[in-house]
C-alpha positions as CSV (number, residue, x, y, z in Angstrom):
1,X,95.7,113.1,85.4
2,X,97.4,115.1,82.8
3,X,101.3,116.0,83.1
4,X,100.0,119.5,84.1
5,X,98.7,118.5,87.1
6,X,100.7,115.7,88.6
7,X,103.3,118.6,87.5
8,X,101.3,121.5,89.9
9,X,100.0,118.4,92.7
10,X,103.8,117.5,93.3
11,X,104.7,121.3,93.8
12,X,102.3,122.0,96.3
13,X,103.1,118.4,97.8
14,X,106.1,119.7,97.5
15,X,105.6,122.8,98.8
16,X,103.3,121.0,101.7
17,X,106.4,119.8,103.0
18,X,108.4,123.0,103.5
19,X,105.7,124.8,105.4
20,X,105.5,121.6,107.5
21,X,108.8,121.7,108.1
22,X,108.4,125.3,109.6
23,X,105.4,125.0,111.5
24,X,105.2,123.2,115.0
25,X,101.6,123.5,115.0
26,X,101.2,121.5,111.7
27,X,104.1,118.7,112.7
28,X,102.1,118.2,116.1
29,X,98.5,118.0,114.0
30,X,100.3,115.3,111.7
31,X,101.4,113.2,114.4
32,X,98.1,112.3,115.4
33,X,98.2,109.8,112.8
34,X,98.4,106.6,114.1
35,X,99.7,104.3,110.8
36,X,100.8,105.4,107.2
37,X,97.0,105.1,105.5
38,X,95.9,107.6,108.6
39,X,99.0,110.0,108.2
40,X,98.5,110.9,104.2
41,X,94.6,111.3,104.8
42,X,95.1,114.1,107.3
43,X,98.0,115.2,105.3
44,X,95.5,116.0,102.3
45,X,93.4,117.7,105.0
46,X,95.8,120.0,106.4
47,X,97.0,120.5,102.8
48,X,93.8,121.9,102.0
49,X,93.6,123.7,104.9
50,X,96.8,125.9,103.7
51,X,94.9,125.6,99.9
52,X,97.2,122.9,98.7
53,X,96.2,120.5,96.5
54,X,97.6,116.5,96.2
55,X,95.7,113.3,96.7
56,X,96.6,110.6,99.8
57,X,97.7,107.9,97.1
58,X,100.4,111.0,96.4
59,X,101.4,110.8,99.5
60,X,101.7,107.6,100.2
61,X,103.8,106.9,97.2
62,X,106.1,110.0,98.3
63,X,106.4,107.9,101.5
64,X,107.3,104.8,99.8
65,X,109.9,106.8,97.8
66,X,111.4,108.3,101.2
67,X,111.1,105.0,102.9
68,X,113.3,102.8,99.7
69,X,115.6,105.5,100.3
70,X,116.1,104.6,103.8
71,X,116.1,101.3,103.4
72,X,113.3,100.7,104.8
73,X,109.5,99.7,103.8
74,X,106.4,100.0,105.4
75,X,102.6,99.0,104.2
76,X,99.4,100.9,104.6
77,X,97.7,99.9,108.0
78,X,101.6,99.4,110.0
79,X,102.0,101.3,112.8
80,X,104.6,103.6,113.8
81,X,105.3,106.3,116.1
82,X,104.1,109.6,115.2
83,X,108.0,111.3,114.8
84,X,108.6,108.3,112.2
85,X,105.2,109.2,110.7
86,X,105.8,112.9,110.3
87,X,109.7,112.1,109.3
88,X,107.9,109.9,106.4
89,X,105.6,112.1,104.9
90,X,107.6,113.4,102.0
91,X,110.8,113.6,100.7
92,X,113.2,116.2,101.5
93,X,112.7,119.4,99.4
94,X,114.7,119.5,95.8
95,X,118.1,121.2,95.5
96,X,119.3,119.1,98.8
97,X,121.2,116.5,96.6
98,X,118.2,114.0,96.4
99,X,116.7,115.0,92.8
């Protein structure tokens, strides 16, 4: 993947997040997911649902990201409650003091 892209995928990941954010109807869809692998592969769906474009393994490592910053870590395949799911699914939106 060229700089480009990963530049343009994280953007609309990025951009992903603040419509989720906004949108009751997309934070209930997500927490159906019943583990972290489950959560980034609907993620990608509803994603391209609202023509955004990112991959799960983007996901997941925007999870891991959010979760070392919380002090916390969680593998692929553990399971956690659907609010702790949602809360995990990216990063909190630049210009917040965490980029």
């Amino acid at each position: 993947m060229s700089a480009k892209q990963l530049t343009t995928t994280t953007t609309d990941l990025e951009q992903f997040y603040t419509e989720v954010l906004k949108d009751s109807v997309l934070q209930e869809r997500l927490k159906a997911a019943t583990d972290a692998e489950n959560l980034s592969k609907l993620a990608v769906e509803l994603g391209k649902e609202k023509g955004y474009f990112f991959t799960k393994e983007e996901v997941l490592a925007a999870m891991a990201v959010e979760v070392a910053m919380g002090g916390e870590y969680i593998e692929v395949g553990d399971s956690l409650n659907s609010d702790d799911l949602v809360a995990r699914i990216l990063p909190p939106p630049r210009g917040n003091g965490y980029s």
